[in-house]
DSSP file (Angstrom, degrees, kcal/mol; ACC not computed):
  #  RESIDUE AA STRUCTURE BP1 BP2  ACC     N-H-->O    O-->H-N    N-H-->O    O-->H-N    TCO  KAPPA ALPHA  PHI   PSI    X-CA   Y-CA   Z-CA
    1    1 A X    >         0   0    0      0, 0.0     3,-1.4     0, 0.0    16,-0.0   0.000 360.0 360.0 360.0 -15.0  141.1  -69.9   32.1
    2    2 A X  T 3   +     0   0    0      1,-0.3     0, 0.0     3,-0.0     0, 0.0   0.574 360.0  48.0 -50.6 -28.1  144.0  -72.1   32.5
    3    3 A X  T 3  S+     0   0    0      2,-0.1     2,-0.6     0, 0.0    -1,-0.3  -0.360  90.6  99.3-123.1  28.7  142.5  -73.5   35.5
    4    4 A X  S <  S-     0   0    0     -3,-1.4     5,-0.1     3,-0.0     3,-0.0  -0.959  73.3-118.7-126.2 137.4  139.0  -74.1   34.0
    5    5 A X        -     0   0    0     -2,-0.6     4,-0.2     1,-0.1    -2,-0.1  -0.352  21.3-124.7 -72.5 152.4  137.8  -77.9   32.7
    6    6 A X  S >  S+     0   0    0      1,-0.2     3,-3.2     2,-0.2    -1,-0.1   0.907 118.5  60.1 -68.1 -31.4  137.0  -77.9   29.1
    7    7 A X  T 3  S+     0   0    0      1,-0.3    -1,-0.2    -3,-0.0    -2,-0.0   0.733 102.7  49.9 -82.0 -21.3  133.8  -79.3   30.4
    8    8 A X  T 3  S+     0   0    0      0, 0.0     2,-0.3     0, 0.0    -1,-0.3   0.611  97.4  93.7 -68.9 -17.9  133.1  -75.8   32.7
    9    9 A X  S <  S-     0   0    0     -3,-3.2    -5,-0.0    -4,-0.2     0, 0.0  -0.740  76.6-130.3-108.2 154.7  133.8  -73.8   29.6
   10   10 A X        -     0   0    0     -2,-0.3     0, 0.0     1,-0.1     0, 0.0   0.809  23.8-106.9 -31.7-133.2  131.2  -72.7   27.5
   11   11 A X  S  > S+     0   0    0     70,-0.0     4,-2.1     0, 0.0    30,-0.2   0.102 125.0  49.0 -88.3 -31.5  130.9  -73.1   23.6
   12   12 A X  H  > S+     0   0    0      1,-0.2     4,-1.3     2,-0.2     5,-0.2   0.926 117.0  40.4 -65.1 -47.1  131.6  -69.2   23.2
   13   13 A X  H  > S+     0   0    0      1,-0.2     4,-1.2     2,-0.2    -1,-0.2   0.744 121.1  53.2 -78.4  -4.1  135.1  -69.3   25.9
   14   14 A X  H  > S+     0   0    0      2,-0.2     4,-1.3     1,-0.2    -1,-0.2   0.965 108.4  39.0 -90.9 -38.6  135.6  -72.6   23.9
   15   15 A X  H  < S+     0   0    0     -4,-2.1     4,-0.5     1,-0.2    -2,-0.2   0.626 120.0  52.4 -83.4 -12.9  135.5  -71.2   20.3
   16   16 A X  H  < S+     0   0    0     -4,-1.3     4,-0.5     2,-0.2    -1,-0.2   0.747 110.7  48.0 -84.5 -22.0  137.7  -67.9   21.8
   17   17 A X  H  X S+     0   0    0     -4,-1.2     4,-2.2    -3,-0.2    -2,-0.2   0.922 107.5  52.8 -67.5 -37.7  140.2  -70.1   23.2
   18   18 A X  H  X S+     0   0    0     -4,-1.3     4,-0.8     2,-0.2     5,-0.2   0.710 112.2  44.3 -52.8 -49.7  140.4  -71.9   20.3
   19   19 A X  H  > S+     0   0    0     -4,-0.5     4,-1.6     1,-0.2    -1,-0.2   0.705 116.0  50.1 -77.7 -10.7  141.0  -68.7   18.3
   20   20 A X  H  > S+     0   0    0     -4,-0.5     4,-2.9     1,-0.2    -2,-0.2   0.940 110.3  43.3 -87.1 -30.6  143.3  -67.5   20.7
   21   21 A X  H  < S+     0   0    0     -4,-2.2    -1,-0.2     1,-0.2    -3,-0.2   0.690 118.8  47.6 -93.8  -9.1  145.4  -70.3   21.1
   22   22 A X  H >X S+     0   0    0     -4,-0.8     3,-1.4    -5,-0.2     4,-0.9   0.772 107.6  55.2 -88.2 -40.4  145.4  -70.7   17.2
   23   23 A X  H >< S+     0   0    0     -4,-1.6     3,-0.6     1,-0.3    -2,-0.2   0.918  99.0  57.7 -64.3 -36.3  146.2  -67.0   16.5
   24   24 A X  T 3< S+     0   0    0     -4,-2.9    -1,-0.3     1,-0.2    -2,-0.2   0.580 112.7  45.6 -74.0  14.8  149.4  -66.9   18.7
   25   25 A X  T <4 S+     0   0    0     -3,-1.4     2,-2.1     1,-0.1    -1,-0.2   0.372  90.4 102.4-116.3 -21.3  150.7  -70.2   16.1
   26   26 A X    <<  +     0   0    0     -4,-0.9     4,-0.5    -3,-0.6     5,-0.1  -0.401  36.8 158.9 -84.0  67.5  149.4  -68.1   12.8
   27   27 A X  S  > S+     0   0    0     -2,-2.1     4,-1.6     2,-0.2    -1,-0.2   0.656  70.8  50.7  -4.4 -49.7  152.5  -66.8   11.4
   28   28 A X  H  > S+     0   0    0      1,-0.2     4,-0.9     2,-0.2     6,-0.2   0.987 107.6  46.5 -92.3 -80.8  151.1  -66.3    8.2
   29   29 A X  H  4>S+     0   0    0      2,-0.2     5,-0.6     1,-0.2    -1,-0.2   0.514 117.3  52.0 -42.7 -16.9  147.9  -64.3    8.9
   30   30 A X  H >45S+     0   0    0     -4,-0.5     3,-1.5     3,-0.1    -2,-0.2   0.920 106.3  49.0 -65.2 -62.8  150.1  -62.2   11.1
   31   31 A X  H 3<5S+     0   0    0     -4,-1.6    -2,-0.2     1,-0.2    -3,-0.2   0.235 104.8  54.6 -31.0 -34.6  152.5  -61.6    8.9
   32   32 A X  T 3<5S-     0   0    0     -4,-0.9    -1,-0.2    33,-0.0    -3,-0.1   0.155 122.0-100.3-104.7 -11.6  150.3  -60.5    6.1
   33   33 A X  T < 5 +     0   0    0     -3,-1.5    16,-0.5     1,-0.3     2,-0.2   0.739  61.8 171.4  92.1  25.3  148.7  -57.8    8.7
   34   34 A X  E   < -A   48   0A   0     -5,-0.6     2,-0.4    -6,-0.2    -1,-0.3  -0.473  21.6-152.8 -65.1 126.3  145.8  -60.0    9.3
   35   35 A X  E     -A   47   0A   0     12,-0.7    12,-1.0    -2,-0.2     2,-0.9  -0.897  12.7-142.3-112.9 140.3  143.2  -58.6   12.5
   36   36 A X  E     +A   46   0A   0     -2,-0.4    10,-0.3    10,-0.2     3,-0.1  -0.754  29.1 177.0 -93.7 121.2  141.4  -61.4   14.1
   37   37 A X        -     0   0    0      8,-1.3     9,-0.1    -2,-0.9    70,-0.0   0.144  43.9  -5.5 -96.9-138.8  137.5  -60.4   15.2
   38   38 A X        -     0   0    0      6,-0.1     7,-1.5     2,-0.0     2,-0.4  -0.226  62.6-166.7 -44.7 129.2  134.5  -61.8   16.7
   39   39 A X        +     0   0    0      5,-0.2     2,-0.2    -3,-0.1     5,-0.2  -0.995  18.9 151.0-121.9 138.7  135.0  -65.6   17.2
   40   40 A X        -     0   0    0     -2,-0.4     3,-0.5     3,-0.4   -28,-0.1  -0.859  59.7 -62.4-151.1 174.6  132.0  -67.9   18.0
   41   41 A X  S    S-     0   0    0      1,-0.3     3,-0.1    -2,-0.2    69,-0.1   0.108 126.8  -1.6 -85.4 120.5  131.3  -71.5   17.3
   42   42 A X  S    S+     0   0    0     35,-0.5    68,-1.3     1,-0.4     2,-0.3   0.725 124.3  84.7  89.9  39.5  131.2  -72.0   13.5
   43   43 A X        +     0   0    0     -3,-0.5    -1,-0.4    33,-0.3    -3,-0.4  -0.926  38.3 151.8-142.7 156.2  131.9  -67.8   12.9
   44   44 A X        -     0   0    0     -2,-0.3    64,-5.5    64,-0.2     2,-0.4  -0.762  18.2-163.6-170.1 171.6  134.7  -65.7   12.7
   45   45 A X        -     0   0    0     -7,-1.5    -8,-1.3    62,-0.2     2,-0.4  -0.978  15.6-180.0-143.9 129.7  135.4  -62.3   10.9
   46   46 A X  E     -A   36   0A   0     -2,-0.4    60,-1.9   -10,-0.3   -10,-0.2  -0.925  14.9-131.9-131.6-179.9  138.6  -61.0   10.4
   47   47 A X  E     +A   35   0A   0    -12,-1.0   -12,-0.7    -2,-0.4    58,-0.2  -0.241  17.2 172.2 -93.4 178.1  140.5  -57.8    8.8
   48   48 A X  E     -A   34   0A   0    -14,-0.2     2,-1.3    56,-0.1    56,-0.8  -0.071  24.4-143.2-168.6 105.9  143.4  -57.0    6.4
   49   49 A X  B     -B  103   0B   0    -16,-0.5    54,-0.3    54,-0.2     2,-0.0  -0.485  26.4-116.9 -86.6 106.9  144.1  -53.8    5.2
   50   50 A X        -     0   0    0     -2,-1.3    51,-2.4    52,-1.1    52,-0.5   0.000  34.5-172.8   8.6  66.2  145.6  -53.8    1.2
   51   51 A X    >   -     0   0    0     49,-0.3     3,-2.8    50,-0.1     4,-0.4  -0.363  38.2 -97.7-111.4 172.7  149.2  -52.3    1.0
   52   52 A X  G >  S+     0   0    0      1,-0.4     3,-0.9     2,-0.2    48,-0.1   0.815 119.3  62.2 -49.7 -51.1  151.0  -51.6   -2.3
   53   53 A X  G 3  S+     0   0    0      1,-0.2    -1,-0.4     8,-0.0    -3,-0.1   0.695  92.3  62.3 -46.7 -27.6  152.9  -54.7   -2.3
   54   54 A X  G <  S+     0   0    0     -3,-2.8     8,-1.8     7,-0.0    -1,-0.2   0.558  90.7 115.8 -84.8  -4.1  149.6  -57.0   -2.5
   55   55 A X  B <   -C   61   0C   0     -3,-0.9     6,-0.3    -4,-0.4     2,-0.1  -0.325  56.7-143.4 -74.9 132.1  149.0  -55.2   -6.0
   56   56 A X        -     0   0    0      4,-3.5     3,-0.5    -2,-0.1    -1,-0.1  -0.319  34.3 -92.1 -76.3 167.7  149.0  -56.5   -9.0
   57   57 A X  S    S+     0   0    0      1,-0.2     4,-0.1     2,-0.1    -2,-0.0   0.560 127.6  57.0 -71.2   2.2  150.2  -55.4  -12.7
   58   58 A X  S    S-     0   0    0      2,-0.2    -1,-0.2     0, 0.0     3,-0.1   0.868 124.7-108.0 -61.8 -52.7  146.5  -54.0  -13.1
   59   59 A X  S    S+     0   0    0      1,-0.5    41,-0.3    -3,-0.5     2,-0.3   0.510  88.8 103.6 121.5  27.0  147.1  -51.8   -9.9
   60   60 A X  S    S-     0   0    0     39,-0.1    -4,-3.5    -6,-0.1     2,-0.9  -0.794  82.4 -71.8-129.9 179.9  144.7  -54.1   -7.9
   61   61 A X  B     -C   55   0C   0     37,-4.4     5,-0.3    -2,-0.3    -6,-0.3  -0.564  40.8-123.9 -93.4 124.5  145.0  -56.7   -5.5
   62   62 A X    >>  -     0   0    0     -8,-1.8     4,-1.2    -2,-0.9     3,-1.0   0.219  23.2-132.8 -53.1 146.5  146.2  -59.9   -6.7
   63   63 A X  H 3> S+     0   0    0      1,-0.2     4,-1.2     2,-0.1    -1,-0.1   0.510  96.4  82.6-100.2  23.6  143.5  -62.0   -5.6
   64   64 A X  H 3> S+     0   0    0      2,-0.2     4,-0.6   -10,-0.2    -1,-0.2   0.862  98.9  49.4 -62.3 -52.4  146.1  -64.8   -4.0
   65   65 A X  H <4 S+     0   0    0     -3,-1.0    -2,-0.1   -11,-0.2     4,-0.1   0.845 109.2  46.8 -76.6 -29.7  145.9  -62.2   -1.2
   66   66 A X  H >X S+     0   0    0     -4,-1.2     3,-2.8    -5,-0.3     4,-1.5   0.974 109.8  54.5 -40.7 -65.6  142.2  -62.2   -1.2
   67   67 A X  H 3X S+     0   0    0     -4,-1.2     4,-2.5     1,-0.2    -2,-0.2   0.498 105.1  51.7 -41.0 -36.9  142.0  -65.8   -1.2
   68   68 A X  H 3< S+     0   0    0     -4,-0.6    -1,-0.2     3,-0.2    -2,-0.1   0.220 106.1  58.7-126.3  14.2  144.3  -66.2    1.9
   69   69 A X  H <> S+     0   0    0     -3,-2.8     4,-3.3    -4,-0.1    -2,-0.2   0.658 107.9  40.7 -93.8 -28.1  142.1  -63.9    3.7
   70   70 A X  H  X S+     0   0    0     -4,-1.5     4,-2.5     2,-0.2    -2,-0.2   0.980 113.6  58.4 -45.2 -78.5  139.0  -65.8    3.3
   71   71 A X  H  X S+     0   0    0     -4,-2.5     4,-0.9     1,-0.2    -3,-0.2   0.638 105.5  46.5 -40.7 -35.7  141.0  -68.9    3.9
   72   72 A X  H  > S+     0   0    0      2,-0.2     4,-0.9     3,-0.1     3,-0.4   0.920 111.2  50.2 -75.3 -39.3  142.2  -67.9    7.3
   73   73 A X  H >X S+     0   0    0     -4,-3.3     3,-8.9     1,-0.2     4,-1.4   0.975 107.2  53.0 -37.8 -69.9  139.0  -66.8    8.5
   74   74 A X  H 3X S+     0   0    0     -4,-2.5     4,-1.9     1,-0.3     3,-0.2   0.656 108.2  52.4 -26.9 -42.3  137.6  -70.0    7.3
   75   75 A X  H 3< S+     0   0    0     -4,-0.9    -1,-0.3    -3,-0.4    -2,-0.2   0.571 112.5  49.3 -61.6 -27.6  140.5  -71.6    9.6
   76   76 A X  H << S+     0   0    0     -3,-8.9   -33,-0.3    -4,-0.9   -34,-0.2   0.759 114.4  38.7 -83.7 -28.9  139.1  -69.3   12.3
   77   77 A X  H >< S+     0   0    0     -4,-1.4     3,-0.9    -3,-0.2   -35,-0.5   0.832 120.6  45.4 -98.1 -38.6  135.2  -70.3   12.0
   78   78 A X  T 3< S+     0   0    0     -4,-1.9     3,-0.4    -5,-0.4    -3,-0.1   0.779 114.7  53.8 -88.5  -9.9  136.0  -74.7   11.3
   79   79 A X  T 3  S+     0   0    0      1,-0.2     4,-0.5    -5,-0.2    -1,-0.2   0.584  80.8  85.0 -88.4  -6.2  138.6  -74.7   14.3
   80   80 A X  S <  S+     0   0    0     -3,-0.9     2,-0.7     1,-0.2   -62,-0.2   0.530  71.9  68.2 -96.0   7.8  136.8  -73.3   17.1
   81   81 A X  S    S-     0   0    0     -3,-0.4    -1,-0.2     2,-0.2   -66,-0.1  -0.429 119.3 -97.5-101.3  59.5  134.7  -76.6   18.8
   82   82 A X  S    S+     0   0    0     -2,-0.7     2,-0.3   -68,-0.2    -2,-0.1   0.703  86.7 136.0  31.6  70.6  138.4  -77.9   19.9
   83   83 A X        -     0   0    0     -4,-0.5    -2,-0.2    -5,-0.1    62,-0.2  -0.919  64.9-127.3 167.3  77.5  138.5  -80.1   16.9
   84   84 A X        +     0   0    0     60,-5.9    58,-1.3    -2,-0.3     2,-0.8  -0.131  50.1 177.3 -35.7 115.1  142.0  -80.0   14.9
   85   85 A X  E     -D  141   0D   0     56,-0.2     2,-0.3   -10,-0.1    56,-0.2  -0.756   7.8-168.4-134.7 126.3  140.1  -79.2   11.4
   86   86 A X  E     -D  140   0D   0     54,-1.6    54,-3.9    -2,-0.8     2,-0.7  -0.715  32.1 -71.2-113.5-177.8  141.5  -78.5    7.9
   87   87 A X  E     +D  139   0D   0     -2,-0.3     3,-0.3    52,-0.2    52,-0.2  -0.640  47.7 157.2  48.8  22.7  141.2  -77.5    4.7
   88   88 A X  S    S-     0   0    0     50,-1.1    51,-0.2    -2,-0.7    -1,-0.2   0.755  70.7  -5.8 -61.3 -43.9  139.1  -80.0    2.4
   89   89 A X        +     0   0    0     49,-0.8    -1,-0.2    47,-0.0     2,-0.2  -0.662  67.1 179.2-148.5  76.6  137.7  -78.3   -0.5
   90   90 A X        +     0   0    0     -3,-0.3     2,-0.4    47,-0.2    47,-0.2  -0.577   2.1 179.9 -82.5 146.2  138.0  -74.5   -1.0
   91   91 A X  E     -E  136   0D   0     45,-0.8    45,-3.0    -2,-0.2     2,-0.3  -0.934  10.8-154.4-160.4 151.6  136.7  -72.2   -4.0
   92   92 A X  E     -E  135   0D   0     -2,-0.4     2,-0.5    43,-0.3    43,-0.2  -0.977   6.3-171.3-123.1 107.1  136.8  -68.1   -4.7
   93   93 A X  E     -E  134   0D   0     41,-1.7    41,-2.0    -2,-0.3     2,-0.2  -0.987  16.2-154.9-127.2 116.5  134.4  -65.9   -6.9
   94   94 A X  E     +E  133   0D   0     -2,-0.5    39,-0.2    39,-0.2     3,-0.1  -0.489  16.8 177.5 -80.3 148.3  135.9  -62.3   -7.2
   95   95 A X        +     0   0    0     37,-1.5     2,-0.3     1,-0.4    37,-0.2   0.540  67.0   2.3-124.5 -63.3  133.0  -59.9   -7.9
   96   96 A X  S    S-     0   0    0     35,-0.6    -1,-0.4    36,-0.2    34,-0.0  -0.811  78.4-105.6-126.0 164.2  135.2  -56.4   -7.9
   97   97 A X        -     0   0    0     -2,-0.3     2,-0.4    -3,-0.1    -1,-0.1  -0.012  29.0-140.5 -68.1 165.3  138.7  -55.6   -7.6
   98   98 A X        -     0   0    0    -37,-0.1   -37,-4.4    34,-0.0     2,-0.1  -0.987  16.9-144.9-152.9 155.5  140.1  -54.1   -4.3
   99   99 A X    >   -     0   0    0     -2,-0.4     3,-3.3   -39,-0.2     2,-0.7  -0.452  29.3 -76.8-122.9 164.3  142.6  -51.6   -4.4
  100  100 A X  T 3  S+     0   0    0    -41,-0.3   -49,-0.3     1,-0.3    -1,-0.1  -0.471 119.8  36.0 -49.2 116.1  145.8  -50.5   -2.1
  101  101 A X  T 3  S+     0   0    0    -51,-2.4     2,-0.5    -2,-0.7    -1,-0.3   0.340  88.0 133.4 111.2   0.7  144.3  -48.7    1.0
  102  102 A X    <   -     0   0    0     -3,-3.3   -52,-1.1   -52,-0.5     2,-0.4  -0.802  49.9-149.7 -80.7 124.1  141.4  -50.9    1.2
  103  103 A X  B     -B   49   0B   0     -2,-0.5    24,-0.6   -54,-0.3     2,-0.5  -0.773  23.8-174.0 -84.0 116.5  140.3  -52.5    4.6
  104  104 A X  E     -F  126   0D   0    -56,-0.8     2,-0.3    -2,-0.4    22,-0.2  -0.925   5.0-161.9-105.6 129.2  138.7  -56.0    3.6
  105  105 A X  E     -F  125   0D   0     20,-1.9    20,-1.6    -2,-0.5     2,-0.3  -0.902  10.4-142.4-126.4 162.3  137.2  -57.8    6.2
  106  106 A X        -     0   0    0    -60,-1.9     2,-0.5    -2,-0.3   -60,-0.2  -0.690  15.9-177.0-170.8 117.4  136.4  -61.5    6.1
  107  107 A X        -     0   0    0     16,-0.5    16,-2.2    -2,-0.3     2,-0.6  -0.879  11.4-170.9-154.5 109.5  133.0  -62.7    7.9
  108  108 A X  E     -G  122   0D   0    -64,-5.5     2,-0.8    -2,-0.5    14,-0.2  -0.747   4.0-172.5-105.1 132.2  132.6  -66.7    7.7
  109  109 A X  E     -G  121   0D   0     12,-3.6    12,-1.9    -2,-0.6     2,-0.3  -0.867  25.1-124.9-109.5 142.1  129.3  -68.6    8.8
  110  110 A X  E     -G  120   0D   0    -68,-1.3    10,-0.3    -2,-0.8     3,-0.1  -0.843  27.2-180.0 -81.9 144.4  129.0  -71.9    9.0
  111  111 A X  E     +     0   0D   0      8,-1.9     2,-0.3     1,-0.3     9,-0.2  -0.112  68.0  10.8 -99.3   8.1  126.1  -73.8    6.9
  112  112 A X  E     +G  119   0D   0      7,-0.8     7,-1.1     2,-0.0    -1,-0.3  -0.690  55.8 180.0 174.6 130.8  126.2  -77.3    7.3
  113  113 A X  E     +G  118   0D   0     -2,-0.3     2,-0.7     5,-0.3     5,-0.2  -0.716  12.7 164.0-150.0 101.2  128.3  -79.3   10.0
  114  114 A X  E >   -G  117   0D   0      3,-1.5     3,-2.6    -2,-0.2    -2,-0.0  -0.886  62.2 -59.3-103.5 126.6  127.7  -83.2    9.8
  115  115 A X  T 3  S-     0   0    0     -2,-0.7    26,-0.1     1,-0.2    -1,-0.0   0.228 121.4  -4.1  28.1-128.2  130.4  -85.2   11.7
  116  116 A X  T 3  S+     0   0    0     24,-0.1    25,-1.6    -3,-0.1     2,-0.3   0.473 126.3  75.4 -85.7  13.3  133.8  -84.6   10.5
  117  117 A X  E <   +GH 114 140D   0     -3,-2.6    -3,-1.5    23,-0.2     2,-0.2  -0.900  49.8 167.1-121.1 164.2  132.7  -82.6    7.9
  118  118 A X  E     -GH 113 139D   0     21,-1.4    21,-1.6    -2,-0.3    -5,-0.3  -0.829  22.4-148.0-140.1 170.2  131.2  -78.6    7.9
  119  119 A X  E     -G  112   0D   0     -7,-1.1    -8,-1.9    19,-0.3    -7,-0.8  -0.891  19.0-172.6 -92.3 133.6  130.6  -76.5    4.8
  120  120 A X  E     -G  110   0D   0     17,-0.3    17,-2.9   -10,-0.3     2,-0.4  -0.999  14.4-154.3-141.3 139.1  131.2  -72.6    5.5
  121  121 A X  E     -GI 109 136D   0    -12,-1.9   -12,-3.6    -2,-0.3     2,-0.4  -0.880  16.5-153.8-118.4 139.7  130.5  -69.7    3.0
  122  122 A X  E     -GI 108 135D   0     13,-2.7    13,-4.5    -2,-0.4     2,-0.4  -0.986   3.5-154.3-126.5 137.5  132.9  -66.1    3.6
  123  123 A X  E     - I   0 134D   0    -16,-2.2     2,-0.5    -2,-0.4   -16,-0.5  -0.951  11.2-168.7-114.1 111.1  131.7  -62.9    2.6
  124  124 A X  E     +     0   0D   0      9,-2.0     8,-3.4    -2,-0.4     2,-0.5  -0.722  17.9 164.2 -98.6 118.3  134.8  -60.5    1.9
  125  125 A X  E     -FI 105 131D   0    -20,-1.6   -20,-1.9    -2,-0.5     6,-0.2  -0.891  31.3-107.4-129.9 144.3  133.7  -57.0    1.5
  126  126 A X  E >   -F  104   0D   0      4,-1.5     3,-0.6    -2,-0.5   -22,-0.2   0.027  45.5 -88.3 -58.5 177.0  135.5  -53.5    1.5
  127  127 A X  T 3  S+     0   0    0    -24,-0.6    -1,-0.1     1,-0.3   -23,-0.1   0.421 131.7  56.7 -50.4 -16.3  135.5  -50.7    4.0
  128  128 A X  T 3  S-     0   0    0      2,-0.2    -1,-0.3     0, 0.0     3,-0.1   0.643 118.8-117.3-101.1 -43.3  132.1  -49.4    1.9
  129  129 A X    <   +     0   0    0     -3,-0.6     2,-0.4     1,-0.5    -2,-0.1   0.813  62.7 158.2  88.2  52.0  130.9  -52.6    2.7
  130  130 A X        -     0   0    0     -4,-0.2    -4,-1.5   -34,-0.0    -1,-0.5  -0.933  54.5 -95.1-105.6 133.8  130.8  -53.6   -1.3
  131  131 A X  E     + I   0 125D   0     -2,-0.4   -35,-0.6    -6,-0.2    -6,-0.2  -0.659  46.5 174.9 -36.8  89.8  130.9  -57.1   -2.1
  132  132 A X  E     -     0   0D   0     -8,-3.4   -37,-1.5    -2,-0.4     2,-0.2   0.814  56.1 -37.1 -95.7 -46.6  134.4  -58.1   -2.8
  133  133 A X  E     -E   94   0D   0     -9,-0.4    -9,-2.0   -39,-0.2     2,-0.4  -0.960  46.6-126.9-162.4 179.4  134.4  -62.1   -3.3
  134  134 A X  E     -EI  93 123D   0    -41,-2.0   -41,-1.7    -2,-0.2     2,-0.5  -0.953  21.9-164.8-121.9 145.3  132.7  -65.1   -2.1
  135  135 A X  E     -EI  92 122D   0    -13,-4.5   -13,-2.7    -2,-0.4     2,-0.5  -0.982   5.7-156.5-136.0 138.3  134.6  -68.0   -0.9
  136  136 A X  E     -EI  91 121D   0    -45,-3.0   -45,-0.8    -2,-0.5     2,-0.5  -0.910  13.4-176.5 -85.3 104.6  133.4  -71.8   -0.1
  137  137 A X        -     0   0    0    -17,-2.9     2,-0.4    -2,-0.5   -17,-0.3  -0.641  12.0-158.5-126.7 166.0  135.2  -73.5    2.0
  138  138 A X        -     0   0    0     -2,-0.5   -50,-1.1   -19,-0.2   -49,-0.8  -0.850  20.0-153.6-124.6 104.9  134.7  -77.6    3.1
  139  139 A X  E     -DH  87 118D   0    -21,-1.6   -21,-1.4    -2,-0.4     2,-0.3  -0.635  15.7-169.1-109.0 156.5  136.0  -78.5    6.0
  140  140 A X  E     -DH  86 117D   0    -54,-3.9   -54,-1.6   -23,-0.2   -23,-0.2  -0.986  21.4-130.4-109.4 112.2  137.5  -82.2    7.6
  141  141 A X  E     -D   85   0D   0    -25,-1.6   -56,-0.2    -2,-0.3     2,-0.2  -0.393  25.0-169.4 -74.5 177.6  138.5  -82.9   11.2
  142  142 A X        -     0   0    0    -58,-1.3     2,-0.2     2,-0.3   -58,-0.1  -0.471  33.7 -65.0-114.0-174.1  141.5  -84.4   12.1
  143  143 A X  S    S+     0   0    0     -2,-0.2    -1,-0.1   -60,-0.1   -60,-0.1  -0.511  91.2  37.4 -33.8 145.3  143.1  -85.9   14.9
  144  144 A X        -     0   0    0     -2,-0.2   -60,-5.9   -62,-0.1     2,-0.3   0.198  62.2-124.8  71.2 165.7  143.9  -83.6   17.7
  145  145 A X        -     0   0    0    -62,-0.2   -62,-0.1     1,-0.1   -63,-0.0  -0.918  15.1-133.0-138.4 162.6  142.4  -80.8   19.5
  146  146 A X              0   0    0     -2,-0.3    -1,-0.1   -67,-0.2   -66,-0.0   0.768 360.0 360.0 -98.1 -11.6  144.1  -77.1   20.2
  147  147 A X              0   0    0   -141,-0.0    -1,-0.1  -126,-0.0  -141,-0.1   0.438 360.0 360.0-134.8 360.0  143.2  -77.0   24.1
């Protein structure tokens, strides 16, 4: 693809380059055992499976880690139309706990994208596919683009 104009590539190769070239930079979401999925433009779904350490003094998973799975999806679904984009407004409603050994996956849509702004709602659910939280996210562009 190196040798393809942004203007040849699709919106689908745009919004996977876009994840790709963002995922080798994501420290954080790496780091935390974060899987990247399906990307396309205003979507993405990613994974993380629970380990002991994310646990809380309940025995559940502190919902920081929840929180910062949501939020990197979200990072995955407002970044992909080459379009530096952060972070504006975020908010988290846990409906059940998740436990050590749980695989959570992350699935964002986009709902509204007006100029430099998008609203996108992520649905975390377990391995059961139980409703684990909802997250809201607001997005802004910025200056710059990632390819």
């Amino acid at each position: 693809m190196n040798n393809i104009k942004l203007s040849d590539m699709s919106d689908q190769e745009i919004a996977e380059k876009c994840a790709e070239t963002m995922w080798s930079k994501d420290n954080a979401s790496q780091k935390l055992g974060m899987a990247l999925g399906d990307v396309s433009p205003g979507c993405a779904a990613m994974a993380m499976t629970i380990t002991d350490d994310m646990t809380n003094g309940h025995k559940t998973c502190h919902g920081g880690y929840i929180f910062t799975l949501a939020d990197s999806c979200f990072a995955f679904a407002c970044n992909n139309r080459n379009q530096n984009t952060v972070a504006q407004h975020c908010s988290i409603s846990y409906v059940a706990p998740a436990f050590a050994g749980d695989q959570l996956t992350a699935i964002a849509k986009e709902q509204a994208h007006y100029g430099r702004s998008g609203i996108y709602d992520i649905r975390i659910t377990n391995q059961k596919d139980d409703l684990i939280a909802e997250f809201r996210g607001h997005s802004r562009t910025i200056k710059g683009t990632h390819i």
